[in-house]
C-alpha positions in Angstrom: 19.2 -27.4 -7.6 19.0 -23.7 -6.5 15.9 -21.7 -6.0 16.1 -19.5 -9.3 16.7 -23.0 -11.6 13.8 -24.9 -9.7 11.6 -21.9 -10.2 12.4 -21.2 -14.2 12.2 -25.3 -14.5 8.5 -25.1 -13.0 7.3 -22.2 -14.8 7.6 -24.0 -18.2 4.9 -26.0 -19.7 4.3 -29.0 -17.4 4.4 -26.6 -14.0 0.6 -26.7 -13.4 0.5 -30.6 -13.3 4.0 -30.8 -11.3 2.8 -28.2 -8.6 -0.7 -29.6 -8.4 -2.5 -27.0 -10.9 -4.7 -24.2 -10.4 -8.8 -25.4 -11.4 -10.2 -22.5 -13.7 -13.9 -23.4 -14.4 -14.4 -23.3 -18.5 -16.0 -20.3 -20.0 -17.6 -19.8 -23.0 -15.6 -17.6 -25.9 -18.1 -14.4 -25.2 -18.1 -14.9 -21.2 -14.4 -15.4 -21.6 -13.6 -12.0 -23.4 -15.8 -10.3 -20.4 -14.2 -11.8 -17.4 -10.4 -11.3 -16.8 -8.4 -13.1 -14.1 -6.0 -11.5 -12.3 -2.8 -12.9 -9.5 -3.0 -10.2 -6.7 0.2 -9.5 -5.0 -1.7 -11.4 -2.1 -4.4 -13.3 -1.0 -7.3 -10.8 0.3 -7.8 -12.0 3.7 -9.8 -9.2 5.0 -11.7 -6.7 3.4 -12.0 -3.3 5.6 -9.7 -0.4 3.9 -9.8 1.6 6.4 -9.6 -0.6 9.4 -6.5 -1.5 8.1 -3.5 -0.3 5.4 -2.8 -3.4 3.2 -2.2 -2.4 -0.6 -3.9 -5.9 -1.3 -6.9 -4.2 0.7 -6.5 -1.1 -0.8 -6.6 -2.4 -4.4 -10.1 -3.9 -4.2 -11.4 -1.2 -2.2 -10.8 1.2 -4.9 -13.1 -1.0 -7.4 -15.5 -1.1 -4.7 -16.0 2.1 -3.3 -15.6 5.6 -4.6 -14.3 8.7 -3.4 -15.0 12.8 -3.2 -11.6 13.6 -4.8 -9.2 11.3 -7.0 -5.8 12.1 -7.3 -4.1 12.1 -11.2 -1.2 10.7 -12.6 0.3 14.0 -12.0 -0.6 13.7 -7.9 -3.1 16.5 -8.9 -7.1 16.2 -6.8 -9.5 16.2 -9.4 -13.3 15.5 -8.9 -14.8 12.3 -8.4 -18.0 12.0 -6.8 -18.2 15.8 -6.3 -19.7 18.4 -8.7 -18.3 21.5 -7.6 -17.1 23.1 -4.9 -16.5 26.6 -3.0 -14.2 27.8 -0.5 -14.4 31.6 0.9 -11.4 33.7 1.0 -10.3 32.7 4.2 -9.9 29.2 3.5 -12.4 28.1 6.8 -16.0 27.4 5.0 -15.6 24.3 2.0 -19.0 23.6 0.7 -19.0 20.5 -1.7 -22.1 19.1 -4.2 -22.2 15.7 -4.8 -22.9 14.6 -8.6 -26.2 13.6 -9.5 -27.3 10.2 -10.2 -24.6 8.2 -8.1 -25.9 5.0 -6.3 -24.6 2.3 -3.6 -24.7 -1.5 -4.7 -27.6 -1.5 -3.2 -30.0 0.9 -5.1 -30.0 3.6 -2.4 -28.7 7.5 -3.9 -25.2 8.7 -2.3 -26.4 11.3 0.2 -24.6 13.9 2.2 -24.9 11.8 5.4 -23.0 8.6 4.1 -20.1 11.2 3.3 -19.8 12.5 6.2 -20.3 9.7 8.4 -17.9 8.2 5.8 -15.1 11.2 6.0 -15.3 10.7 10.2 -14.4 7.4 9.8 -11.4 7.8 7.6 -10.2 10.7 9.6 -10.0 8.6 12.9 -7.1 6.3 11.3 -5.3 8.1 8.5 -2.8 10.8 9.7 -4.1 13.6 7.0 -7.6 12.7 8.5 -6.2 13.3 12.1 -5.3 16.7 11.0 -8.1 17.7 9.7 -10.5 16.6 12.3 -7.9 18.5 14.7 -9.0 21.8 12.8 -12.4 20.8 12.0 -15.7 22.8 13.7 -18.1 21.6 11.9 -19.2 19.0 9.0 -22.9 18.8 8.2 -25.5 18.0 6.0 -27.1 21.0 4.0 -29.0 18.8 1.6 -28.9 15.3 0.3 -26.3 16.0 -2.1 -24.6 19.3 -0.8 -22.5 19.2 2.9 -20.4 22.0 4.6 -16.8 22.1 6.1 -16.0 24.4 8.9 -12.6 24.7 9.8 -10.6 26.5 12.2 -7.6 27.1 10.3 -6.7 26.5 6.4 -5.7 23.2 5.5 -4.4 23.9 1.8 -4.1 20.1 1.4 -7.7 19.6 1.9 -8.7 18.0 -1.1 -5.7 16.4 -1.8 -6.3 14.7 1.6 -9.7 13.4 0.0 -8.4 12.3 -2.9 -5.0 10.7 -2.3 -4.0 7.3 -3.5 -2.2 5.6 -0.3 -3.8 4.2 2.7 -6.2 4.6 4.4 -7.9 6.2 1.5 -11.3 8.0 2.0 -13.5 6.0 0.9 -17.4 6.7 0.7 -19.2 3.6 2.0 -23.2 3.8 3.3 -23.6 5.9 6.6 -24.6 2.4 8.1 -21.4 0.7 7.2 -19.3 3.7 7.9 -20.5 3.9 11.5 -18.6 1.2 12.4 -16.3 1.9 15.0 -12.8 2.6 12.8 -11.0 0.3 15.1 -13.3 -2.8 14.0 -13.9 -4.6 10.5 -16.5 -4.1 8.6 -18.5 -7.3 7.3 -20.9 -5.5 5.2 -19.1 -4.6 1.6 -22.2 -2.3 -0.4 -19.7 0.0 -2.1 -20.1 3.3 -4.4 -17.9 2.1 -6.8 -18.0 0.7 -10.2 -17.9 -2.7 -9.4 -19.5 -5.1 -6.7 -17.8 -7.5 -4.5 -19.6 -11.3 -4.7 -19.3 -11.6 -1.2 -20.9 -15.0 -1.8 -18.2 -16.1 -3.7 -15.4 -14.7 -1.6 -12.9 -18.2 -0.3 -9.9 -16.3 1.6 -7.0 -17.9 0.6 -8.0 -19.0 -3.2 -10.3 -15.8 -4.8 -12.5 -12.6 -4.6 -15.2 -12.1 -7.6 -15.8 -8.2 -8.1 -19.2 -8.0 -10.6 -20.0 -4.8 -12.7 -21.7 -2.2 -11.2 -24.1 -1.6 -14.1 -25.8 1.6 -12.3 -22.3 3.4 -11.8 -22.1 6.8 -13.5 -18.2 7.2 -14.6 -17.3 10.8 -15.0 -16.5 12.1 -18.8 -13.1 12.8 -18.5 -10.3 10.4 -19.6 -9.3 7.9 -16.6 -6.3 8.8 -14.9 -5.0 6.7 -11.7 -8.0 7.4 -9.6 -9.0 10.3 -11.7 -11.4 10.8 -14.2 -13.9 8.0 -16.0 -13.5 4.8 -14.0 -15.2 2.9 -17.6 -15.7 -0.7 -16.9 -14.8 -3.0 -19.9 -15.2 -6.5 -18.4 -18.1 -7.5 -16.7 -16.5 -9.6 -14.5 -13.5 -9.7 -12.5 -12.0 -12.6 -11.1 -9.1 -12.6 -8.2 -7.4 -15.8 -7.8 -4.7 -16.0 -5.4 -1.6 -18.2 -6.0 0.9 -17.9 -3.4 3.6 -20.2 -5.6 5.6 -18.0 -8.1 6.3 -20.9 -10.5 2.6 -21.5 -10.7 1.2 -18.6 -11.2 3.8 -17.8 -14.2 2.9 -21.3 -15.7 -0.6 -20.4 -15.2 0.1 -17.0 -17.1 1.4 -19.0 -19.8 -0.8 -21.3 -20.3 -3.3 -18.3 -20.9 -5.2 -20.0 -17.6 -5.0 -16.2 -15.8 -4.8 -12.8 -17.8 -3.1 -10.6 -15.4 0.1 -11.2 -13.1 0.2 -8.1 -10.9 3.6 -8.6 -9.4 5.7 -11.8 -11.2 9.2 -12.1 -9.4 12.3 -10.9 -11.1 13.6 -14.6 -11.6 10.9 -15.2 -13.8 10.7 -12.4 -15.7 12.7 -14.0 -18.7 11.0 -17.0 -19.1 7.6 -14.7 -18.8 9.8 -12.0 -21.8 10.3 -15.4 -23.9 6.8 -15.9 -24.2 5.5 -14.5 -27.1 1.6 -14.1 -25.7 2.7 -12.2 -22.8 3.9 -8.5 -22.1 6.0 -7.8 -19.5 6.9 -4.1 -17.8 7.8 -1.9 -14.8 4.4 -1.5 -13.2 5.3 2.0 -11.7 8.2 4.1 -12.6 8.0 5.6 -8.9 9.2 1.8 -7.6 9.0 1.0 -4.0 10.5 1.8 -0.4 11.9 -1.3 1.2 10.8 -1.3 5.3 12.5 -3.3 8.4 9.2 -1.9 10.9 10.2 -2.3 14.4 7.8 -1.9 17.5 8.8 1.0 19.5 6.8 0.1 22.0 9.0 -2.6 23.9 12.6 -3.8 24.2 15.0 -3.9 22.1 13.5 -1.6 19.8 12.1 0.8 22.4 15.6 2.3 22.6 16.7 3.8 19.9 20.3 2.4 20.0 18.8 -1.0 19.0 17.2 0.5 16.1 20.4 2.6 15.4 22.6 -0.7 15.7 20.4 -2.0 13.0 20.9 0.5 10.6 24.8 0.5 11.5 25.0 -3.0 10.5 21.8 -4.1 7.8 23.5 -4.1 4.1 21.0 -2.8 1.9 22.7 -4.2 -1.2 21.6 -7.6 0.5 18.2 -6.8 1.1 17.9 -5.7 -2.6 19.4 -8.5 -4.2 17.8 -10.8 -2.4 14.3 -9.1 -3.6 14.7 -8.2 -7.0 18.2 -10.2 -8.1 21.6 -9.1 -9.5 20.1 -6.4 -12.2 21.1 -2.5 -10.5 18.9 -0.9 -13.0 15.9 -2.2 -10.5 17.4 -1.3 -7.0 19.4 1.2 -5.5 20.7 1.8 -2.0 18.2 4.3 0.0 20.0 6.8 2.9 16.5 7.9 3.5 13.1 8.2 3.3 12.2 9.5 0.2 11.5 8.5 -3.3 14.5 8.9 -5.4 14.5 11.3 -8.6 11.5 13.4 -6.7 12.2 16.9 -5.7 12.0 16.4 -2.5 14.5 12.8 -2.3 17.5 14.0 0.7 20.0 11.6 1.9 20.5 14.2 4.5 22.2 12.3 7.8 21.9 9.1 5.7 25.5 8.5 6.7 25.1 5.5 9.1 23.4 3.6 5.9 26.6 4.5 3.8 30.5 2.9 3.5 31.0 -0.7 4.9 28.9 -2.0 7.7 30.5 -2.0 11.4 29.0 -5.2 12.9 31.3 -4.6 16.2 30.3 -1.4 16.6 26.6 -2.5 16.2 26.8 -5.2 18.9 28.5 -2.7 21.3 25.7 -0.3 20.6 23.3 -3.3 20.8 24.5 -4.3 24.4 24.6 -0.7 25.3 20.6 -0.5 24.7 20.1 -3.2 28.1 19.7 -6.4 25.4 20.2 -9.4 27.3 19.1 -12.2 25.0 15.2 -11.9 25.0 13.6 -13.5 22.1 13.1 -11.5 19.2 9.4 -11.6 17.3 9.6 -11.5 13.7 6.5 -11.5 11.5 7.2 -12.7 8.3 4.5 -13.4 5.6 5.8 -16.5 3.2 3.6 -15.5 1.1 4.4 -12.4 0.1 7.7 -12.5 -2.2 8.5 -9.1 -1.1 8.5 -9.7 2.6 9.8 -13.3 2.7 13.1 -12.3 1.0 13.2 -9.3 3.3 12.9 -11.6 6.2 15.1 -14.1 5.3 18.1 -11.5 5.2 16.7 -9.9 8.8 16.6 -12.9 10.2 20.6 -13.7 9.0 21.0 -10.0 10.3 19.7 -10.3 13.9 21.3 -13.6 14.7 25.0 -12.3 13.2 23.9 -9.2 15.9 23.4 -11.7 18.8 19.7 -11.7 19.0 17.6 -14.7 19.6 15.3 -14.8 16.9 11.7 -15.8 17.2 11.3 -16.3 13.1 7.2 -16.0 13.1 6.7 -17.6 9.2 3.0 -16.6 8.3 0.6 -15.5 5.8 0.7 -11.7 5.2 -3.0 -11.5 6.0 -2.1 -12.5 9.4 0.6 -10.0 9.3 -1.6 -7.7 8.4 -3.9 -7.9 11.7 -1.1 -9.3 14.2 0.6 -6.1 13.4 -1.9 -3.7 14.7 -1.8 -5.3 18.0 0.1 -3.5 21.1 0.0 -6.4 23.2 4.0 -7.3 24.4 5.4 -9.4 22.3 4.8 -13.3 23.6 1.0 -12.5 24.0 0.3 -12.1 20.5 2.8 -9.0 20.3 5.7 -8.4 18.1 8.9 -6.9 17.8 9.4 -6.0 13.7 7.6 -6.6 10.2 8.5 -5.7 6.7 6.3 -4.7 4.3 7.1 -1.9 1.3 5.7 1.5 0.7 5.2 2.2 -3.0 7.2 5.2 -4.0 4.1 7.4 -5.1 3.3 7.1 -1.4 6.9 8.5 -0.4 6.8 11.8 -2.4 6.5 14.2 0.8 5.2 13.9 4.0 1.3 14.1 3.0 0.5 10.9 1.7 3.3 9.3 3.9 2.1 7.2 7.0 4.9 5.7 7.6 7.2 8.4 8.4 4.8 10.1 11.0 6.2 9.6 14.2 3.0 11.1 16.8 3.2 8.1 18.8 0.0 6.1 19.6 -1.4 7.8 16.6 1.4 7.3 14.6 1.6 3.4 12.4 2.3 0.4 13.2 5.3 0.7 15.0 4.1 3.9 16.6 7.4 5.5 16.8 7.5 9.3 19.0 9.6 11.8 17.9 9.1 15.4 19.0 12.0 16.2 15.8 10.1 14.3 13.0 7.0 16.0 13.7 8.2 19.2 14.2 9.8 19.1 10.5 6.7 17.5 9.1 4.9 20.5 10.8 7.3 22.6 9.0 7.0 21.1 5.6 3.2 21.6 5.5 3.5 25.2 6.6 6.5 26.0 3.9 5.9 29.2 1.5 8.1 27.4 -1.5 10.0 24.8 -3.1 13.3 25.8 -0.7 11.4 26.1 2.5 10.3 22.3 2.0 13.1 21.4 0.8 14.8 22.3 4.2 11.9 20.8 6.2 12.6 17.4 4.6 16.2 17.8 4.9 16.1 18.2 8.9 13.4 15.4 9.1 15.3 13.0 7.2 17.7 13.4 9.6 15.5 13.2 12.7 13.8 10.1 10.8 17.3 8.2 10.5 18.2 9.6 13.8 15.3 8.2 15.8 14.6 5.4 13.2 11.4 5.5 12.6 11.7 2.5 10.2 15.0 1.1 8.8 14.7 1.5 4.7 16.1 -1.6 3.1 16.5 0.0 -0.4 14.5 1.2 -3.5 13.3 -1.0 -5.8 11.3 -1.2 -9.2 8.9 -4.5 -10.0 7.1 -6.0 -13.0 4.0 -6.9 -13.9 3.0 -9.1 -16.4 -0.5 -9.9 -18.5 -1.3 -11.9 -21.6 -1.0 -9.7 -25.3 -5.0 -10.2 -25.8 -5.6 -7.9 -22.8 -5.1 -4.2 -23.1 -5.9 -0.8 -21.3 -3.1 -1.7 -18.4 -1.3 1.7 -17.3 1.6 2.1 -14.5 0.8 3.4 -11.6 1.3 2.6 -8.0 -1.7 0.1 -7.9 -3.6 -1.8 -10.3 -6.5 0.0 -12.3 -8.9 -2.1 -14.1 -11.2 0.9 -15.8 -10.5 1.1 -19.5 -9.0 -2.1 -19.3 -9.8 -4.9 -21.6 -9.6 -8.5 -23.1 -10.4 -10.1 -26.5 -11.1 -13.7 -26.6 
């Protein structure tokens, strides 16, 4: 039996019982309609957004903790947590107000101090962060709720920078928790937001409990993405991780879980035949498939192992093996940008085109100095996305004449062995895959991935003088033609170097049960105005 008939086979009505079942604690009919349970796209195996870039991560931070700025469903900054602001003429002075009434988890007022210790934080890992502390003179407190940015130069993406949806997002946490050093977890987890994590009842591996923050002010405009009035219709919010496909769509089914944030395309039919359950593309905006490789040590220090990747990967496979036969949900990507934006180039995307030269790869491979070293590949199981990315690399690499080191984990682990620059062998690595969602890949502001400034660059840490000249260029452009060019000559520099080797774009599902309502698309999961009837 093939994987696709085992997996529609399980996710029919006896799949809980065949696959060992997944305990749910009974609720009554009123505490029922008040909680909702929802599969995460993985298990939440640490909880520091900024420490880290995990969308898993960056998911429950955003019920947790609140920020200055929140950007729309039309990537516009709108207020959050500030009242007003005022810039002068020249761009350099920003004075912000906080809004009045808002309040940590732990009774204690938001004050100016938390921001800003909060802000410094943020600004030590995220790439817009690095730019602005580059340019910043001065942030202080003027009063409680009212703080003052001194720059040296205009940054005209300033708020967009403290309001943006990808990670690291900037977060407001309490000064005490946001003076831990950046490059270290937090363990304490008093948020801003409008809902509390039970730490208590946090089990890695099996669920998170987020609570409702009843002293959370939400703003009066309508919600939009992380916009607007975060209202909180369920009291209680239940995360409960099931790594098995077939058993979390049974579990769906059998009305066990409310809310499937990312159901694999195999199972998406028997899910559609279901009558309780609604099924749709959970951001228009889709996905950027990643092969990350470490430029820090062979093979991938040189870019002619990187380039013989890209000669030789077929993205077709790569798609097809992550989201099945259907081309309405993929599309080959020669580049770096989201597709149907204005800014998408396929500019020097040619070595991703037309049939793929495996003997020229290999002779470009040998050419780098490879001489059969073992290859570290990180590769969460489970994590649907990156397993059946992995199983194609792993094919690839071997067919190239690498010796493989096929490192099958848990994409938490991923998530902190990745950050590591020890060599591969002591705890080091040589390539990951993950996915950056396509909201993420509009342009080069919200985009970490592409950023190629070396030790401060991402995981990876790529250097290219020619990819951050053009994303240089791109932020100083006058208009729509000037950034247009910008990203044409760094798509080219980025496929030239390889940054990262794109395996594709794709689209993905979610799923939830009819009696819960409020779900929008977007390129994460928002749980204000959502809710459930019994």
């Amino acid at each position: 039996m093939d994987r696709r008939t085992l997996l529609k086979g399980l996710a029919g009505a006896g799949a809980l019982a065949a696959t060992g079942g997944v305990s749910m604690p009974a609720l009554s009919q009123g505490a029922a309609a008040r909680t909702l349970r929802f599969v995460p796209q993985a298990n939440l195996a640490n909880f520091d957004p900024i420490w880290g870039t995990q969308y898993v991560v960056r998911n429950a931070a955003a019920l947790v903790w609140d920020t200055l700025y929140g950007v729309d469903a039309m990537l516009q900054p709108q207020r959050q947590m500030v009242e007003s602001e005022e810039v002068t003429d020249d761009g350099l002075t920003w004075t912000f107000r906080l809004r009045s009434g808002l309040k940590f988890h732990d009774g204690e007022p938001v004050r100016s101090k938390d921001v800003i210790a909060s802000i410094a934080r943020w600004a030590a890992r995220d790439p817009m962060g690095l730019m602005i502390k580059a340019l910043q003179q001065e942030l202080t407190a003027v009063d409680d709720r009212t703080f003052k940015l001194v720059l040296k130069q205009p940054y005209p993406k300033l708020l967009y920078a403290l309001g943006k949806n990808n990670t690291p997002i900037a977060f407001i946490m309490p000064e005490r928790i946001a003076q831990t050093d950046p490059f270290k977890q937090i363990t304490d987890y008093v948020g801003s937001g409008p809902m509390k994590f039970a730490k208590a009842e946090w089990v890695p591996g099996a669920k998170a409990v987020f609570e409702k923050f009843t002293d959370y002010v939400p703003r009066q405009e309508k919600a939009s993405w992380l916009a607007g009035g975060k209202q909180m219709l369920i009291d209680r919010l239940e995360w409960v991780v099931i790594p098995d496909p077939a058993t979390a769509a049974a579990a769906l089914q059998n009305g066990e879980v409310d809310w499937w944030e990312s159901p694999i395309t195999d199972l998406v039919p028997v899910l559609k035949s279901n009558r309780n359950i609604s099924v749709d593309i959970a951001d228009p905006l889709g996905n950027v498939g990643s092969f990350r490789m470490n430029h820090l040590y062979p093979p991938f220090n040189d870019v002619r192992a990187r380039r013989a990747v890209l000669m030789a990967m077929s993205q077709e496979d790569y798609m097809r093996a992550l989201v099945g036969d259907d081309t309405s949900l993929w599309k080959p990507l020669p580049g770096f940008f989201t597709p149907g934006t204005p800014l998408y180039s396929e500019a020097g995307g040619e070595i991703l085109k037309g049939k793929r030269d495996l003997d020229a790869a290999k002779k470009l491979l040998a050419e780098s100095g490879y001489s059969g070293q073992p290859v570290t590949c990180l590769v969460a199981q489970d994590q649907p996305i990156t397993k059946a990315q992995g199983d194609v690399t792993a094919d690839l690499l071997k067919k190239l004449g690498m010796n493989v080191d096929f490192v099958a984990t848990d994409w938490g682990t991923v998530g902190s062995r990745r950050a590591q620059k020890t060599p591969p062998g002591q705890g080091g690595w040589q390539m990951f895959h993950t996915w950056h969602a396509g909201a993420d890949c509009i342009n080069p502001a919200p985009y970490n991935a592409i950023r190629a400034n070396g030790d401060k660059a991402w995981f990876g840490w790529p250097s290219s003088d020619a990819v951050e000249k053009e994303v240089v260029e791109w932020f100083g452009a006058k208009n729509l033609d000037e950034e247009k060019a910008a990203i044409n000559r760094l798509n080219k520099a980025a496929l030239d170097d390889v940054v990262y080797a794109p395996t594709g774009f794709f689209l993905g599902y979610t799923a939830w049960r009819k009696n819960v309502s409020g779900i929008v698309k977007g390129p994460l999961p928002f749980f204000w105005g959502v809710s459930k009837t019994a």
